[in-house]
C-alpha positions in Angstrom: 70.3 104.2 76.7 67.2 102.1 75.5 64.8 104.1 74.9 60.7 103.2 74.4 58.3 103.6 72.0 56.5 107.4 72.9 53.8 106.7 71.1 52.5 104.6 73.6 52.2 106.8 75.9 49.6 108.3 74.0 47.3 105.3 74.4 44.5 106.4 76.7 43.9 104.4 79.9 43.5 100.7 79.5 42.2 98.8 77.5 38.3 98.8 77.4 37.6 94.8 78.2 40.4 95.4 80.5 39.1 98.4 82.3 35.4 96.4 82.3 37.3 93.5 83.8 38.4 95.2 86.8 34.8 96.5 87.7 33.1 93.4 87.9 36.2 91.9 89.8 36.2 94.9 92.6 31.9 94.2 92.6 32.2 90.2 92.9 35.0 90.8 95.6 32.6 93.4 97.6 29.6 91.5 96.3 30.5 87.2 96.4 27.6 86.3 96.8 26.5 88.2 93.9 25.6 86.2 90.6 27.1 88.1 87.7 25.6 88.0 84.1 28.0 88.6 81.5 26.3 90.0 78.1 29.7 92.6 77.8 33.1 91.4 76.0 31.5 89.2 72.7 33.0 85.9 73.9 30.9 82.9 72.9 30.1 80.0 75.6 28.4 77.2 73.7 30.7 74.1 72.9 32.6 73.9 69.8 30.4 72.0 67.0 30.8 67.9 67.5 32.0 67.9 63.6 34.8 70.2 64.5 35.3 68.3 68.3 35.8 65.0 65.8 38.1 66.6 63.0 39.9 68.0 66.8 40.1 64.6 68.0 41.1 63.1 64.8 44.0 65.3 64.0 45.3 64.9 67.7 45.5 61.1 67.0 47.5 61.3 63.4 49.6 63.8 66.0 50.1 60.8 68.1 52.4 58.5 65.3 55.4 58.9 63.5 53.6 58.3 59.9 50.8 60.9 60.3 52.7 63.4 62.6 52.7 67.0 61.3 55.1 69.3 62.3 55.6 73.1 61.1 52.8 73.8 58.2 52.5 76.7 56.0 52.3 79.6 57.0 49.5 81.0 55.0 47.7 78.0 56.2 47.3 74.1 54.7 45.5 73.8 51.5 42.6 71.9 52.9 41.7 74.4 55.0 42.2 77.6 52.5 40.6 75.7 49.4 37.1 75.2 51.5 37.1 78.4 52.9 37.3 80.1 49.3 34.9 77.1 48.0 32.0 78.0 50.3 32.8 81.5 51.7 33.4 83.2 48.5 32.9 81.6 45.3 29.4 80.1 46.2 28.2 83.4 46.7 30.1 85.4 43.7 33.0 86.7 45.0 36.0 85.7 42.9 38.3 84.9 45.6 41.4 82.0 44.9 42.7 80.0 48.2 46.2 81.5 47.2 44.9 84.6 48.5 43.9 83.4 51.6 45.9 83.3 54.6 45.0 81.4 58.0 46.0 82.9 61.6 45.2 82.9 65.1 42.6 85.9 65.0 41.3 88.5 63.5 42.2 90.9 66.1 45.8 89.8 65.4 45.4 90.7 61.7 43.7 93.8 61.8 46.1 94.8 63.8 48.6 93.4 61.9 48.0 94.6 58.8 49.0 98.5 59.3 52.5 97.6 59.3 52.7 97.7 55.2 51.6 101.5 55.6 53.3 104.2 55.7 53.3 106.4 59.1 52.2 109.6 57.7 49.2 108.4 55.4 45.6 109.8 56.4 43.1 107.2 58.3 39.8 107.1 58.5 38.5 105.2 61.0 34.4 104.9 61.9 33.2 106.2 65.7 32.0 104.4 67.9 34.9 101.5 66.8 36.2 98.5 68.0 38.9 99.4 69.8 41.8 97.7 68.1 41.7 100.3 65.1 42.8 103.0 66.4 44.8 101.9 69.0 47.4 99.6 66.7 47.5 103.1 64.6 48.2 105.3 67.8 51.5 102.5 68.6 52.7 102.8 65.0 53.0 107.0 65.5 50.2 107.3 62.8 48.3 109.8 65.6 48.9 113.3 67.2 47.8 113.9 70.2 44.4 113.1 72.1 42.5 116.2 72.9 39.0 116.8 73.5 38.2 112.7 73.4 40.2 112.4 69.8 43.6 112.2 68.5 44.8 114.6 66.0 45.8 113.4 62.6 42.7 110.9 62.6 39.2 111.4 60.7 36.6 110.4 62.4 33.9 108.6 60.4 31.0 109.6 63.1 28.1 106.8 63.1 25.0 108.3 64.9 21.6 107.9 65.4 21.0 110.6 62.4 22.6 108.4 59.7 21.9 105.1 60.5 25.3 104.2 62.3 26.7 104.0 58.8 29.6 106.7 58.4 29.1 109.0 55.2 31.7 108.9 52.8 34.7 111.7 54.1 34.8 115.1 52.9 38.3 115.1 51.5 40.8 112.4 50.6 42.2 110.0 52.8 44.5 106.3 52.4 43.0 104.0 54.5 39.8 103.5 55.9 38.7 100.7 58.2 35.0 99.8 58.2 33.0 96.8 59.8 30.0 95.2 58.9 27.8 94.2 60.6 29.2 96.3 62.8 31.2 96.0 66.2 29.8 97.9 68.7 26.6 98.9 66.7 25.5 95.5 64.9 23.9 98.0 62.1 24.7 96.5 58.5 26.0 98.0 55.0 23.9 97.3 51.8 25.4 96.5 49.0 24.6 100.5 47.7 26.2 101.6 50.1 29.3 99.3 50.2 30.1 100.3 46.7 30.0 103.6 47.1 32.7 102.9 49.6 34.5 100.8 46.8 34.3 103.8 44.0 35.3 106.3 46.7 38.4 104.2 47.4 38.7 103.5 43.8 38.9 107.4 42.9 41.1 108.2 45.7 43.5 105.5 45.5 42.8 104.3 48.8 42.2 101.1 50.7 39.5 99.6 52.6 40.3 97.3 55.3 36.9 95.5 56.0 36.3 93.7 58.9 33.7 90.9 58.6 34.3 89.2 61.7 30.2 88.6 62.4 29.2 88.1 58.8 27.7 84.6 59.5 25.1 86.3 61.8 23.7 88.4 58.8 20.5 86.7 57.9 19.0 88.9 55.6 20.2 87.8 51.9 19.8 91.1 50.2 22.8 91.9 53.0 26.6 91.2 51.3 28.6 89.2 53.6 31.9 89.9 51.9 32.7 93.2 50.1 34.1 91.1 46.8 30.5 90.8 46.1 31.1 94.2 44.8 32.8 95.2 42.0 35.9 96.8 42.4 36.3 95.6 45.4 39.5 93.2 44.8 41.7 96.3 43.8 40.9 98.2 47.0 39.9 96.3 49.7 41.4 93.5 52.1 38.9 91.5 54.0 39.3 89.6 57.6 37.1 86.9 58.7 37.3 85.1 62.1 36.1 81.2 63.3 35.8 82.6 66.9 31.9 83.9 66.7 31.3 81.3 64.1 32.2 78.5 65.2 33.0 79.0 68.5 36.9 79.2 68.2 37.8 81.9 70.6 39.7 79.1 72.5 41.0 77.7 70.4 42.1 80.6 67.8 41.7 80.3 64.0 40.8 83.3 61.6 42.3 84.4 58.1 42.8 87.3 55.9 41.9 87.8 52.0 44.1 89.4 50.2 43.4 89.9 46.9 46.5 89.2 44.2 45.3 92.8 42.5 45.2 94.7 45.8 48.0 97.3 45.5 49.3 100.5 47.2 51.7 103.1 46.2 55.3 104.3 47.2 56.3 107.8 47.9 56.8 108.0 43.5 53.4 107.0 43.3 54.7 103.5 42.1 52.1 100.5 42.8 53.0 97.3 45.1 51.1 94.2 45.4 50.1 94.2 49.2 49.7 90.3 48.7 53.5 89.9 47.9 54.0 92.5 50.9 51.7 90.6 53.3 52.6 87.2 52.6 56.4 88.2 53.1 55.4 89.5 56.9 53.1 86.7 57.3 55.9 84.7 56.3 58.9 86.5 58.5 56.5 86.6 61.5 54.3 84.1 62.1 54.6 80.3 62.4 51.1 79.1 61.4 48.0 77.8 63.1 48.4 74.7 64.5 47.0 71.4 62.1 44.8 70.1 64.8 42.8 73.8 64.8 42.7 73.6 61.4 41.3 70.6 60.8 38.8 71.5 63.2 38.0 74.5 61.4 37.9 72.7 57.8 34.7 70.5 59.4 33.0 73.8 59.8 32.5 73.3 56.2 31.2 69.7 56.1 27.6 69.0 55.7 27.5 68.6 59.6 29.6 71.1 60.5 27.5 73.3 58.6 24.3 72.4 59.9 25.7 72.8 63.3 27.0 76.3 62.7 23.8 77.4 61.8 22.0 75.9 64.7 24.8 77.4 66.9 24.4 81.3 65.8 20.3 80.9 65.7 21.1 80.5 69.0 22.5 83.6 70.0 20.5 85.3 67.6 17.5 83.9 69.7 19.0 85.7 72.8 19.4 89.1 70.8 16.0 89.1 69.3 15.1 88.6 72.7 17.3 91.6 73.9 16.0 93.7 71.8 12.5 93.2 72.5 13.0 93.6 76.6 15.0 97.1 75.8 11.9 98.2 73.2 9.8 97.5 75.5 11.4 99.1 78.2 11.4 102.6 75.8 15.1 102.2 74.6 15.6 102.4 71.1 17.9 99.5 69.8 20.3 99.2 66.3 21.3 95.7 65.8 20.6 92.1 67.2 18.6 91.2 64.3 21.5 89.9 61.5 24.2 91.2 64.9 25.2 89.6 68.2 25.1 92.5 69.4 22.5 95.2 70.8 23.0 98.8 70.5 20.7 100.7 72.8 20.6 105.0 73.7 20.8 105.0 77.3 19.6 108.1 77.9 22.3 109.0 80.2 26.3 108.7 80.3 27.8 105.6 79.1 29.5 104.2 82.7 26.7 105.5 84.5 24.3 103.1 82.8 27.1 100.4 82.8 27.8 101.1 86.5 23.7 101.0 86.8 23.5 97.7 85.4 26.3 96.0 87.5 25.3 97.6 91.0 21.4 97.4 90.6 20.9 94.2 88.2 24.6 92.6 88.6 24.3 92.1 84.5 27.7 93.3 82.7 27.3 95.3 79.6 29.6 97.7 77.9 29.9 100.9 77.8 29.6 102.7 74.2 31.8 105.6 75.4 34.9 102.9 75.1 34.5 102.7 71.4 34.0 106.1 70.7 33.0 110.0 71.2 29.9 109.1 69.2 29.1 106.0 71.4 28.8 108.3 74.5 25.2 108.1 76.1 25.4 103.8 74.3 25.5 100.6 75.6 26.0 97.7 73.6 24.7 94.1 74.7 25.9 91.1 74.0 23.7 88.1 73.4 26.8 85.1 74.1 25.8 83.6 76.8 22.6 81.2 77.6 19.1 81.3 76.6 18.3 81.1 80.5 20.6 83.7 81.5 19.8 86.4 79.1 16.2 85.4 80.5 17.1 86.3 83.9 19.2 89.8 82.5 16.5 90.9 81.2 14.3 90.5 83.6 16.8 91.6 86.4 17.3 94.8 83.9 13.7 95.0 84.2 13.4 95.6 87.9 16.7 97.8 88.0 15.2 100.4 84.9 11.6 100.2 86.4 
């Protein structure tokens, strides 16, 4: 008989955006003529830059004849695109990072999730809490989990973020293999200095482990003393694999584009103790199971780096950053005390009571979505996090709808 994956069945209720989703559609079905606010999932809603709307257009038109048409591409992405991305992303700020070790996809999500597949089932994960989701949940389908108890799964260390440290996790007690960690940080938008990030490099370094660093929002990061990639730290290209994402930079959750970095000397270890490139490794399930982004997408995303593009970019997320600065200073003044929203998206503010309460507070008294920090985490119990995509003039109204509804 076919039988299914068990492990799935250890996967605890639904999905968070999904579960999110399904409140605000039972409250706009018993509320119509309700006007929601949505500051919850982190899905942008400005247009795509014009430079990246022109490279768009222009790509769909060499589509259009026989001389210029372009049909499969590499799968690691064209060289265009892979050779500007380590140009300006990497080597203008230090990091010694070739386009060969780049490859292009259709998300981060998709890669960090991705990724675990080179690892063996029974290595030792550390993962931080509160987390984005998509961690911990790709580890508990691969069987790398026991069994939830007590709001945790077995077999998984915990890398608790609280108020008490900052919301960045201290280094564990006792070995582990993998550890994921995101800066600036999904749900909490608190950042990693450069210290601390190679602390995390020599710990991995001495424990033959691997960092797998997402640095989805590290455009947002406006303080330069802040790293935006961990290969401006030394050591990092033997133990770390970084993922970076167009979506909140440019705009591209429509329209998909993101890539991975990893490192030629980036290696793990068979059951002998025997090292493995995990470029060779990656490139090969790249290779075997994806088809590549689509040209048009990335010739859009290769205008991100034009002189336009650029400019645009940065206009774009002062944008949003205009809405969390904003956030933040409503919430403060409200009493709350806030992590993030200042080189984040996103707004990480004690509640003072239980997580769906607050979230169920929000949608019934100010009809304003947020989401709820005990999704991400044990630690993010008694959290919200707020997200600042969406309009200047609506986060205006949130807030001040927040205001009546917390008064």
């Amino acid at each position: 008989m076919i039988r299914i994956n068990e492990n799935y069945l250890k996967l605890q209720a639904s999905y968070l955006f999904s579960n999110i989703a399904q409140r605000v559609s039972d409250f706009q079905e018993n509320h119509p003529e309700r006007k929601i606010i949505k500051l919850g999932i982190g899905d942008v809603t400005r247009a795509l830059p014009p430079a990246c709307i022109n490279a768009f257009h222009s790509a769909v038109d060499e589509m259009a004849e026989d001389s210029s048409f372009m049909g499969y591409g590499p799968e690691q992405g064209y060289d265009f695109l892979r050779e500007k991305i380590a140009e300006n992303d990497f080597k203008a700020r230090g990091a010694d990072v070739s386009s060969q070790e780049i490859f292009v996809s259709d998300g981060a999500k998709c890669d960090t999730g991705n990724i675990q597949e080179l690892f063996a089932t029974d290595i030792r994960i550390a993962i931080p809490d509160p987390v984005y989701p998509v961690y911990l949940d790709t580890n508990v389908m691969a069987g790398r989990t026991g069994s939830f108890e007590n709001g945790r799964y077995k077999n998984v260390l915990y890398l608790d973020c609280t108020k008490e440290n900052g919301f960045i996790p201290d280094l564990p007690e006792n070995p582990v293999d993998l550890i994921y960690l995101c800066f600036p940080n999904n749900p909490t938008g608190a950042v990693a200095t450069r210290e601390v990030l190679k602390t995390w490099v020599d710990y991995a370094t001495e424990n033959r482990a691997l960092i797998l660093y997402d640095a989805a929002y590290e455009a947002f990061i406006r303080d330069e003393t802040i790293p935006r990639s961990i290969y401006e730290i030394e050591g990092a290209r033997e133990v770390a694999i970084e993922f970076r994402s167009f979506s909140k930079t440019a705009g591209f959750t429509g329209t998909r584009c993101a890539y991975t970095v990893v490192p030629k000397t980036c290696t793990a270890y068979d059951a002998l103790g025997e090292k493995h490139l995990l470029h060779e490794m990656w490139n090969r399930r790249h290779s075997t199971k994806f088809n590549g982004v689509s040209y048009p997408v990335q010739k859009a995303a290769e205008a991100v780096y034009s002189e336009e593009g650029n400019a645009q970019i940065k206009s774009l997320i002062d944008y949003y950053l205009k809405n969390a600065a904003l956030i933040r200073k409503e919430m403060t003044g409200l009493g709350y005390a806030c992590v993030g929203g200042d080189n984040s998206p996103y707004i990480w503010i004690d509640g003072k009571i239980d997580s769906w309460k607050f979230f169920d507070l929000l949608l019934n008294n100010a009809g304003v979505v947020c989401t709820p920090g005990a999704g991400f985490g044990k630690c993010g119990e008694g959290f919200i996090r707020i997200s600042a995509f969406n309009s200047f003039e609506n986060v205006k109204e949130a807030m001040v709808r927040i205001r009546e509804a917390l008064s």
